[in-house]
mmCIF file of the C-alpha atoms, coordinates in Angstrom:
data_MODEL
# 
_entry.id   MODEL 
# 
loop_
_atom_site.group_PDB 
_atom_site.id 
_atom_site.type_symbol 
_atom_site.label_atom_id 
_atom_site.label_alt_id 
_atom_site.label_comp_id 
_atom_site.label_asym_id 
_atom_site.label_entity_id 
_atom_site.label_seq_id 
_atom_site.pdbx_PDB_ins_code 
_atom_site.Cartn_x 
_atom_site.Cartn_y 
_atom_site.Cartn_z 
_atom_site.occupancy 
_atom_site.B_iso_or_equiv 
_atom_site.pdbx_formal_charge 
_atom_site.auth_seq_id 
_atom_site.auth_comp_id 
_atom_site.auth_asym_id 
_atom_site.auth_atom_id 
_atom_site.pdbx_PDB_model_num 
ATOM 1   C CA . UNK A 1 1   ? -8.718 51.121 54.355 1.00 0.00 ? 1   UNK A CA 1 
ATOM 2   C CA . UNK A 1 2   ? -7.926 48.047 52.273 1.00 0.00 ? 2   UNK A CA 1 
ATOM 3   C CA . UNK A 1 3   ? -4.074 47.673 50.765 1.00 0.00 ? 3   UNK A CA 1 
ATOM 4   C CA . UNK A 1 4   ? -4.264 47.949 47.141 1.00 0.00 ? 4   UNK A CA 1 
ATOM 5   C CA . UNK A 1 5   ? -2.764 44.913 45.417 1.00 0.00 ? 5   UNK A CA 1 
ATOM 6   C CA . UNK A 1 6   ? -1.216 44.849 41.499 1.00 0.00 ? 6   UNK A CA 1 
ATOM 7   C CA . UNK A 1 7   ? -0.080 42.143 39.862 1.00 0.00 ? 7   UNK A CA 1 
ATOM 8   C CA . UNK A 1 8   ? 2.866  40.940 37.517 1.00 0.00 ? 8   UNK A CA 1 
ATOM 9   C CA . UNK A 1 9   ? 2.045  38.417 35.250 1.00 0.00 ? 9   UNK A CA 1 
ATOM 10  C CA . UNK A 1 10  ? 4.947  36.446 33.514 1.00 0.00 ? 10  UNK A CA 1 
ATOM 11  C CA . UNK A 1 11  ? 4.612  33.654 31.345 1.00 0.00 ? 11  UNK A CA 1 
ATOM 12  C CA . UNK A 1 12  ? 7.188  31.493 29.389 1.00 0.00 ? 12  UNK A CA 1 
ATOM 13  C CA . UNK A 1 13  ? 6.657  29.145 26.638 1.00 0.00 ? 13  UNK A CA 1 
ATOM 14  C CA . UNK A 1 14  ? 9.394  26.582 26.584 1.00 0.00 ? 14  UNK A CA 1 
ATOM 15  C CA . UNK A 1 15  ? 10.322 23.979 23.782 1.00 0.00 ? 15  UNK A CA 1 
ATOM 16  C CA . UNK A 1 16  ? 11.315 20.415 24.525 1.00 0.00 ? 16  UNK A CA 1 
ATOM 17  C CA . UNK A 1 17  ? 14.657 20.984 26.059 1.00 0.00 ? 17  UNK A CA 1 
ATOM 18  C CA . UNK A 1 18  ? 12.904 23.847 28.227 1.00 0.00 ? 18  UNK A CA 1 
ATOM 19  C CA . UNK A 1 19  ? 14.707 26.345 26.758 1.00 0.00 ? 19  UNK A CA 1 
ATOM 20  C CA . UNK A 1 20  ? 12.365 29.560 26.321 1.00 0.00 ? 20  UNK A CA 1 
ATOM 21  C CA . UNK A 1 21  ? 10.895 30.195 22.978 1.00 0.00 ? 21  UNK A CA 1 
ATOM 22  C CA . UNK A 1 22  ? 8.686  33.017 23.686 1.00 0.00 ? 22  UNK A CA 1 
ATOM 23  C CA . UNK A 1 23  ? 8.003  35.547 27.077 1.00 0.00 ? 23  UNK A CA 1 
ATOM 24  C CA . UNK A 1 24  ? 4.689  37.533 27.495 1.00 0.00 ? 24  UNK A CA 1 
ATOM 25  C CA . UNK A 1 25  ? 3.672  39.705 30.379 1.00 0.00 ? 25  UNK A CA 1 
ATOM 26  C CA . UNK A 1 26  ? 1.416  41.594 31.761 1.00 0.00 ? 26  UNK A CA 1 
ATOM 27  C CA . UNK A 1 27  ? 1.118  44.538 34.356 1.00 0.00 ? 27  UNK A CA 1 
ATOM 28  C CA . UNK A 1 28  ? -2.235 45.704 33.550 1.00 0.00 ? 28  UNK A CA 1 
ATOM 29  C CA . UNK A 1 29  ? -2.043 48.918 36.195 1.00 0.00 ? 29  UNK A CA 1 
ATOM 30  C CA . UNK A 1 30  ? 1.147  49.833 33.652 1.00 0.00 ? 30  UNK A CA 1 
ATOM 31  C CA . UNK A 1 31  ? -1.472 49.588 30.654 1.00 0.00 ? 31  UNK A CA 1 
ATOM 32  C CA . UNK A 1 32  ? 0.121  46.141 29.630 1.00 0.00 ? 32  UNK A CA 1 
ATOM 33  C CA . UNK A 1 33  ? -1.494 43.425 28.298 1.00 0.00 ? 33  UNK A CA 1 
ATOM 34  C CA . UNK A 1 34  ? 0.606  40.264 27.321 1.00 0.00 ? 34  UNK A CA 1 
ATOM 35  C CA . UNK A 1 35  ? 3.005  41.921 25.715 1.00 0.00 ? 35  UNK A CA 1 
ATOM 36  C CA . UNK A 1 36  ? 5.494  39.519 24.029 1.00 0.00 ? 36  UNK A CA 1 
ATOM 37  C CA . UNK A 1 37  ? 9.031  40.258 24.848 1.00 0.00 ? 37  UNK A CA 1 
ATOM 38  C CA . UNK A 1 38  ? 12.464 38.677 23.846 1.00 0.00 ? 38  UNK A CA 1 
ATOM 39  C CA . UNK A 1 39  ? 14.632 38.930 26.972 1.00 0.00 ? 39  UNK A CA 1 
ATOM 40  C CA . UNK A 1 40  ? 14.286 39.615 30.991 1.00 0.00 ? 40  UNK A CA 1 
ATOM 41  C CA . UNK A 1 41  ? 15.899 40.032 34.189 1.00 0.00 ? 41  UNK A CA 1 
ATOM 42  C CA . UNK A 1 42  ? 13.780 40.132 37.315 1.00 0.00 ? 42  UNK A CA 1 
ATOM 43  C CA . UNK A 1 43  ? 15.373 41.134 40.716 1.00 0.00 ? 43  UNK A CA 1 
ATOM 44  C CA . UNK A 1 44  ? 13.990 40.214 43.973 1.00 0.00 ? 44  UNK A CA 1 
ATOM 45  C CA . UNK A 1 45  ? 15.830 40.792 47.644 1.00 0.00 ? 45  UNK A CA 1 
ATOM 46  C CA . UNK A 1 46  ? 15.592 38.529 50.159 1.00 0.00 ? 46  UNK A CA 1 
ATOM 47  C CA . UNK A 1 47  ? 15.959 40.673 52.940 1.00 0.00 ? 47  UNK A CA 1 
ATOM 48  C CA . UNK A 1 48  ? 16.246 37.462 55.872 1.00 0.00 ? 48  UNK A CA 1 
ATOM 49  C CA . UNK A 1 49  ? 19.000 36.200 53.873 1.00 0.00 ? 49  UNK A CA 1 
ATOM 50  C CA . UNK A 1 50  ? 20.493 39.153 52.318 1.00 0.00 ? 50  UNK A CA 1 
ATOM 51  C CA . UNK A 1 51  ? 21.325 38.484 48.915 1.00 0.00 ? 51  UNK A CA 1 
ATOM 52  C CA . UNK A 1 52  ? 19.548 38.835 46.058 1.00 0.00 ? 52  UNK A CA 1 
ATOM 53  C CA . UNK A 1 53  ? 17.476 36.203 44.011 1.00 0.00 ? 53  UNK A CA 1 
ATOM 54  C CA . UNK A 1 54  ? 17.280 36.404 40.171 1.00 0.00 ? 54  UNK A CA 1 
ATOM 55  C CA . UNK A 1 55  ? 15.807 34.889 37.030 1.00 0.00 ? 55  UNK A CA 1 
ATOM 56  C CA . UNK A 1 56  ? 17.634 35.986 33.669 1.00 0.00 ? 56  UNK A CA 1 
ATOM 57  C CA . UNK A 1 57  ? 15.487 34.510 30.468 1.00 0.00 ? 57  UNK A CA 1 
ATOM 58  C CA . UNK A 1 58  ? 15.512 35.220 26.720 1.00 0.00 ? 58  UNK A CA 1 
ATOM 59  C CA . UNK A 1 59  ? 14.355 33.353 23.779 1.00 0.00 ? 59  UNK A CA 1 
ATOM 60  C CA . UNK A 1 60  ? 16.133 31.306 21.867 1.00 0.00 ? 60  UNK A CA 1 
ATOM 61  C CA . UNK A 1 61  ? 15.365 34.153 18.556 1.00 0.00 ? 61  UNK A CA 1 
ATOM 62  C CA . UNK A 1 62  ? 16.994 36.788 20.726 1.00 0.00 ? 62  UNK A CA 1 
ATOM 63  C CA . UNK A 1 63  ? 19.395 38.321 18.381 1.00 0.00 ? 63  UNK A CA 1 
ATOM 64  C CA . UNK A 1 64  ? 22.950 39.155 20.356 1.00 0.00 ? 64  UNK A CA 1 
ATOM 65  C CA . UNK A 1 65  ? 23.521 42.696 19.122 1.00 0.00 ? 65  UNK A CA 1 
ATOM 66  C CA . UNK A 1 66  ? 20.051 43.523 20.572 1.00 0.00 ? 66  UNK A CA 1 
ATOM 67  C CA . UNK A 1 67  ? 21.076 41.325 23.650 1.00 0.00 ? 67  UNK A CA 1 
ATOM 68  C CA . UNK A 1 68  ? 24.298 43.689 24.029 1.00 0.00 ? 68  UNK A CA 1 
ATOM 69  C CA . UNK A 1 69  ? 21.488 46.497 23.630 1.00 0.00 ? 69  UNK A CA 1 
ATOM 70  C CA . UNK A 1 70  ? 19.330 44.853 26.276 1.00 0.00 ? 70  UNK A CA 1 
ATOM 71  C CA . UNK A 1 71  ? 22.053 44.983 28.738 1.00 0.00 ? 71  UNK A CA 1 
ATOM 72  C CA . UNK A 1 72  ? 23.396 47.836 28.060 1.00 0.00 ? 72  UNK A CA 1 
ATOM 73  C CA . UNK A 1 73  ? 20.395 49.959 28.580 1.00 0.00 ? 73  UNK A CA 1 
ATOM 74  C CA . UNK A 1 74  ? 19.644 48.221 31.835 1.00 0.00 ? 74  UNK A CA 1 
ATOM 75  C CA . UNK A 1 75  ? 23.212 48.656 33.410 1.00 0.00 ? 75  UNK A CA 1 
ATOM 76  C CA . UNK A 1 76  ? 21.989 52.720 32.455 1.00 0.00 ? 76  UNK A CA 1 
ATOM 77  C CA . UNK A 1 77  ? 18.389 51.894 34.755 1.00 0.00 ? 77  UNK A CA 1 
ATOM 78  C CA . UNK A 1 78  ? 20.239 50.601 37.195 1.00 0.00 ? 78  UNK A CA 1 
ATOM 79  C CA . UNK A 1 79  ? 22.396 53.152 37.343 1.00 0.00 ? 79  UNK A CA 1 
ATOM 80  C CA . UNK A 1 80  ? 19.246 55.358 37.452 1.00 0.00 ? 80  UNK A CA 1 
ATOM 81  C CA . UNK A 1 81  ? 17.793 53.269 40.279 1.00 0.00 ? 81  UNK A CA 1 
ATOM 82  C CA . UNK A 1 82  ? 20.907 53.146 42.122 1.00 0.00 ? 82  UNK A CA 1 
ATOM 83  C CA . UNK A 1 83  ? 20.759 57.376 42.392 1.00 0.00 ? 83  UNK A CA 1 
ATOM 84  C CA . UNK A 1 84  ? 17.202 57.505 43.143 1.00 0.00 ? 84  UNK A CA 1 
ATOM 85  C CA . UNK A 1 85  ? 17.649 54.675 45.849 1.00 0.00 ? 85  UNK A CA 1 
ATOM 86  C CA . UNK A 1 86  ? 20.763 56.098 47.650 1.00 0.00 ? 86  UNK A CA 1 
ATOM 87  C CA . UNK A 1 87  ? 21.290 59.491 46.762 1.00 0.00 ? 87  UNK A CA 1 
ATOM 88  C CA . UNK A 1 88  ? 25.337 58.562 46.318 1.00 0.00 ? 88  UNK A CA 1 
ATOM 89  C CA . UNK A 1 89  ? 25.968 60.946 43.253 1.00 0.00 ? 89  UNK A CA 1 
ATOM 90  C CA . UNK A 1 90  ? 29.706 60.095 43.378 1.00 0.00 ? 90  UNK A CA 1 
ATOM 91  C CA . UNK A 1 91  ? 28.810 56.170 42.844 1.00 0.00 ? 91  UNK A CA 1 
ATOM 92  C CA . UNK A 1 92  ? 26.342 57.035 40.614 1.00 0.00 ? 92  UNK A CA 1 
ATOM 93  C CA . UNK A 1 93  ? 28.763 58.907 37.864 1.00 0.00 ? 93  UNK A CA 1 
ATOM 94  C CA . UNK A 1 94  ? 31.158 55.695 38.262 1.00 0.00 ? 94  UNK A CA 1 
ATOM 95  C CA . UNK A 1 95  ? 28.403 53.966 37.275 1.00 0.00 ? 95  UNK A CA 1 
ATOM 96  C CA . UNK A 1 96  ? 27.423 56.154 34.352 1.00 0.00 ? 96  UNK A CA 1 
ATOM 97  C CA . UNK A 1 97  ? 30.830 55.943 33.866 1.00 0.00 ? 97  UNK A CA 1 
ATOM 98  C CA . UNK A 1 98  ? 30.660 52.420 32.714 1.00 0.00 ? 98  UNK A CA 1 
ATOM 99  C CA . UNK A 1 99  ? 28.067 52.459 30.503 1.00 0.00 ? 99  UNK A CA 1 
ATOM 100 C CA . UNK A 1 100 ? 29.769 54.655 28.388 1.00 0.00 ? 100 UNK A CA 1 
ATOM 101 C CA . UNK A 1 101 ? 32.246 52.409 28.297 1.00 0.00 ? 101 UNK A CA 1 
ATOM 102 C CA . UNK A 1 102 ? 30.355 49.544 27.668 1.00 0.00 ? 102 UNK A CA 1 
ATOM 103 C CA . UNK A 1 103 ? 28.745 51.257 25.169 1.00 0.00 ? 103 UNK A CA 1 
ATOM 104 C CA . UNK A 1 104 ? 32.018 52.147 23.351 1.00 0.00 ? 104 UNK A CA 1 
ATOM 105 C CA . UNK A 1 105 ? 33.523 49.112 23.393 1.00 0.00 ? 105 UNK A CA 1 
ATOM 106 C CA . UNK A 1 106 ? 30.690 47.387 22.594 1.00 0.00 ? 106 UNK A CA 1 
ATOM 107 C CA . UNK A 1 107 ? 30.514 50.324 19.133 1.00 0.00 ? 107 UNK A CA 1 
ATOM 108 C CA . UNK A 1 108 ? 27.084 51.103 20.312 1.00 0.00 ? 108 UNK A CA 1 
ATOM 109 C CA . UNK A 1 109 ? 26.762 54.554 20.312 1.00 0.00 ? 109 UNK A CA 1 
ATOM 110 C CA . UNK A 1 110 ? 25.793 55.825 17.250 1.00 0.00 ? 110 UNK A CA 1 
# 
């Protein structure tokens, strides 16, 4: 049986000083279609050298209270991830823990 393959298709539009002015992607298994976006983190490990490799992008038109947002709702993912991945409940509520805090001192809980 062959491995089934899906792809992830980023792509950046960049001005003249190569900062980014607009993101699009496209995971068409997830029903996406290049869908325009404002910010992005991707992730990858690189298990040979053990640490991880990231690229952290976001348009120039990003506004910063839907930055702190952004951030603030992935720290809660990863949080998510993190339980799902290890199973370390204890970690996982000092985690939680944070975001609430972030949250709070960042006034945005409504």
């Amino acid at each position: 049986m062959a491995n089934i393959k899906s792809e992830i298709v980023l792509n950046v539009e960049l001005d003249e000083n190569r900062v980014p002015e607009q993101l699009n992607w496209t995971a068409r298994d997830g029903g996406i279609d290049n869908a325009e976006a404002k910010a992005m983190m991707l992730s990858v490990w690189d298990s040979k050298k053990q640490e991880s490799l990231r690229i952290d992008l976001w348009t120039k038109d990003m506004p910063v209270d839907e930055m702190k947002v952004f951030f603030h709702q992935t720290l809660v993912a990863m949080s998510d991830t993190f339980n799902r991945a290890t199973q370390d409940e204890k970690m996982t509520a000092t985690m939680k823990d944070f975001c609430d805090y972030f949250a709070e001192k960042l006034e945005l809980k409504k």
